[in-house]
N, C-alpha and C positions, 0 to 999 in steps of 0.2 A: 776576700772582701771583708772589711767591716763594717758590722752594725751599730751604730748610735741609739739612743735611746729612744721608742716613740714619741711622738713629739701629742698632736691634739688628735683631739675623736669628736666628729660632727656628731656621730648616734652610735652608741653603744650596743652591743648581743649580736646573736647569734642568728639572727632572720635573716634573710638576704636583701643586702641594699645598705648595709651600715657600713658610712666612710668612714674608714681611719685611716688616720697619719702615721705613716710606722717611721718617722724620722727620714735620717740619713745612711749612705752605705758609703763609703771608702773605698772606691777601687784599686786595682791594680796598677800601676803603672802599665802603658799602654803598650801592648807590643807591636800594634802596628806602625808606631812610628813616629804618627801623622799627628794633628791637632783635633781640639776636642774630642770628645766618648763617641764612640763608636757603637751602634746600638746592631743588631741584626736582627729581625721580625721571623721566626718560623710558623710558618698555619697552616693548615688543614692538610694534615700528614694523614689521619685519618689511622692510626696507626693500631693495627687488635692484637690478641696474643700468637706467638709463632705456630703454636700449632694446629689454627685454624685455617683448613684448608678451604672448605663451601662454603656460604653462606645464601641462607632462602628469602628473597625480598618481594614481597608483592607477588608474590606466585612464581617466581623466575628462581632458581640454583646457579649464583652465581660461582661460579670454581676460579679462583683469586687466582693461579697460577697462568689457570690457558685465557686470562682476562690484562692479565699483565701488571696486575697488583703483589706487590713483594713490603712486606715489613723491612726486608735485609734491604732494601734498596732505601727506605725511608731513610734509616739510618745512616748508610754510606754518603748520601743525598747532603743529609746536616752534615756529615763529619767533613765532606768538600766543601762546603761554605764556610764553613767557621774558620780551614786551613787557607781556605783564600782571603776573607775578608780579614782576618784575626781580632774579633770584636772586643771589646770590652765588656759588655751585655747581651744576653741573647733571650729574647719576652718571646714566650710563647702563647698566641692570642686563639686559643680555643679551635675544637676540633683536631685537639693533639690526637685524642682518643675517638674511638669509634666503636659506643655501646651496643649500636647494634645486632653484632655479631656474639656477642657474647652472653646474650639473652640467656642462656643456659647456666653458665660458671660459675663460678666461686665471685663471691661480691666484692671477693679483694679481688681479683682478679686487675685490676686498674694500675694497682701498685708494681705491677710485674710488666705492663704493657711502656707506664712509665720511664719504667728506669731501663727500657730498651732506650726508649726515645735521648734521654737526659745522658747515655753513657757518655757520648762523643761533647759533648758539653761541661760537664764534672770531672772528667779524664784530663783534658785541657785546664783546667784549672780557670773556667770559665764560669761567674756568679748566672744568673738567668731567673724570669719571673714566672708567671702563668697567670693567665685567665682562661675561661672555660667557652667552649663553643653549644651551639644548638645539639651536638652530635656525642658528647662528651660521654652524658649521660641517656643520652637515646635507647630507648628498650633495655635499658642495663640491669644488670644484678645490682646496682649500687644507687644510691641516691646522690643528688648532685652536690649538698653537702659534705658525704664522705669525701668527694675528692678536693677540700680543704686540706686533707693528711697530704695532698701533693706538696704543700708549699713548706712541710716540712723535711723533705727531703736534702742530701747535701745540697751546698751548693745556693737551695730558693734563696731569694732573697728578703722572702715574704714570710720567713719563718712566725716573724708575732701576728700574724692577721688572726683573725677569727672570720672571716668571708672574703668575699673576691672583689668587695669596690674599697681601695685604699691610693693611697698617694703617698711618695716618697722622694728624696732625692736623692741624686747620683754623682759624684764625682770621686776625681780625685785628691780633692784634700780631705783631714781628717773633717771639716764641719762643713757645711752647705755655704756656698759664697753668690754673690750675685755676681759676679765674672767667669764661674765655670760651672755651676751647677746646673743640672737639668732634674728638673722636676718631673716624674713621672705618675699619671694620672692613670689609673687602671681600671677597668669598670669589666661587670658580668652582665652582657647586653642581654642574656637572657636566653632560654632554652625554644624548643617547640612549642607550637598552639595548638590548643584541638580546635582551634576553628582554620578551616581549609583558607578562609577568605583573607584571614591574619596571618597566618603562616606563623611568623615568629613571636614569641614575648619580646619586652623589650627592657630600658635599664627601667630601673627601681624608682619611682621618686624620692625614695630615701638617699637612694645614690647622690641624685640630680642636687635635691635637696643639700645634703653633704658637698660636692663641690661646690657647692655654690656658695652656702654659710664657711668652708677653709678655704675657698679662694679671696675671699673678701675679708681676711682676717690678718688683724698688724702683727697677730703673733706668726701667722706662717713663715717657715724658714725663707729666705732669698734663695733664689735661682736664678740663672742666667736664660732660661729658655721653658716654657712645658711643651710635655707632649702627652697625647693620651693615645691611651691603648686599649681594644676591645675587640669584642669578632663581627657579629652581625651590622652589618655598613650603614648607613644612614643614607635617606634616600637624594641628600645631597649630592654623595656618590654616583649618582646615576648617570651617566652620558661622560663620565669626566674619560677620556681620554689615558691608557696607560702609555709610561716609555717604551713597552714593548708587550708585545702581545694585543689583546682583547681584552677587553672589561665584560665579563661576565656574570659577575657578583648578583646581578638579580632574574638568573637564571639557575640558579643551582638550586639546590633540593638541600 
């Protein structure tokens, strides 16, 4: 993939909630075949380092093996999807990682959990985003800024951010068109509350703020479609009906 050059910045630094434009990317030519970008959502992989076998939650020893929890299986999991779908993009929308377990380790420790996750993705020769879940940073050795160095890794395509709420667009030609470009809007909805009644934080008004001042603006690049990306559901989401399965989203923990 290619990167183009930033384009605007609704708010500037390093707090979290400041949107920036990181421009345009260039895809690959598409290997699935078909028309338009192909996008593939992976989330709540939950995924911690290999060699964590217990973990103690709430008074309970949960033992990940005789529980039916596998890191190896997370992975093989992606590497079947991406070999069927054959994406063009693959946004990882929070609760890639799962701090809790790792309350103990080394504060890099995140970088190593990582790049399990990202192997079958980077291998492929497949670009991919991140934003960060409730879970990411939960009880962790790490702060939820540190995992900013994620979006440097191969491959991100979010390498010029400096935090997790930005917008960019996607296609296959070299600049953003309004016949094939899709805009992608990405937000960090936010970590844990310590109030029980809240449960979750949520976006930033600086976020909010930020799309709102670069959606309204004649300089934003043309696209043919947006979509936004983020973990924690909006309570819109509630009752809606999936193509398969159950809608669970506001029962989880």
């Amino acid at each position: 993939s290619r990167v183009a050059e930033p384009g605007l910045l609704a708010e500037v630094g390093l707090t979290r909630g400041a949107m920036e434009d990181l421009g345009h990317v260039q895809l690959r030519e598409p290997a699935h075949g078909g028309p338009g970008v192909r996008i593939v959502q992976l989330t709540d992989l939950h995924q911690w380092p290999a060699g964590d076998k217990t973990w103690t939650a709430r008074g309970r020893v949960i033992d990940f093996e005789a529980e039916g929890y596998s890191s190896e299986r997370n992975v093989d999991l992606a590497a079947h999807v991406l070999d069927t779908a054959k994406p063009d993009l693959v946004i990882l929308t929070g609760d890639i990682l799962d701090g809790r377990p790792c309350e103990s380790m080394p504060a890099e420790s995140f970088r190593q959990v990582m790049q399990q996750v990202v192997a079958p993705i980077v291998s492929r020769d497949i670009p991919w985003a991140f934003v960060p879940g409730n879970h990411d940073d939960d009880h962790s050795p790490w702060a939820r800024q540190d995992l900013v160095q994620i979006l440097t890794m191969p491959g991100c395509i979010q390498s010029a951010a400096t935090g997790f709420d930005h917008t960019l667009t996607v296609g296959f030609s070299e600049a953003p068109s309004e016949d094939a470009s899709v805009r992608l809007w990405l937000f960090d909805s936010g970590g844990n509350s310590d109030d029980e009644q809240v449960r979750y934080t949520t976006f930033s008004p600086a976020a909010v703020e930020g799309y709102r001042a670069l959606s309204r603006s004649a300089d934003l690049a043309p696209s043919a479609v947006g979509l936004a990306y983020f973990h924690i559901p909006l309570p819109e989401y509630e009752g809606v009906a999936p193509l398969v399965g159950k809608n669970g989203l506001f029962d989880a923990a």
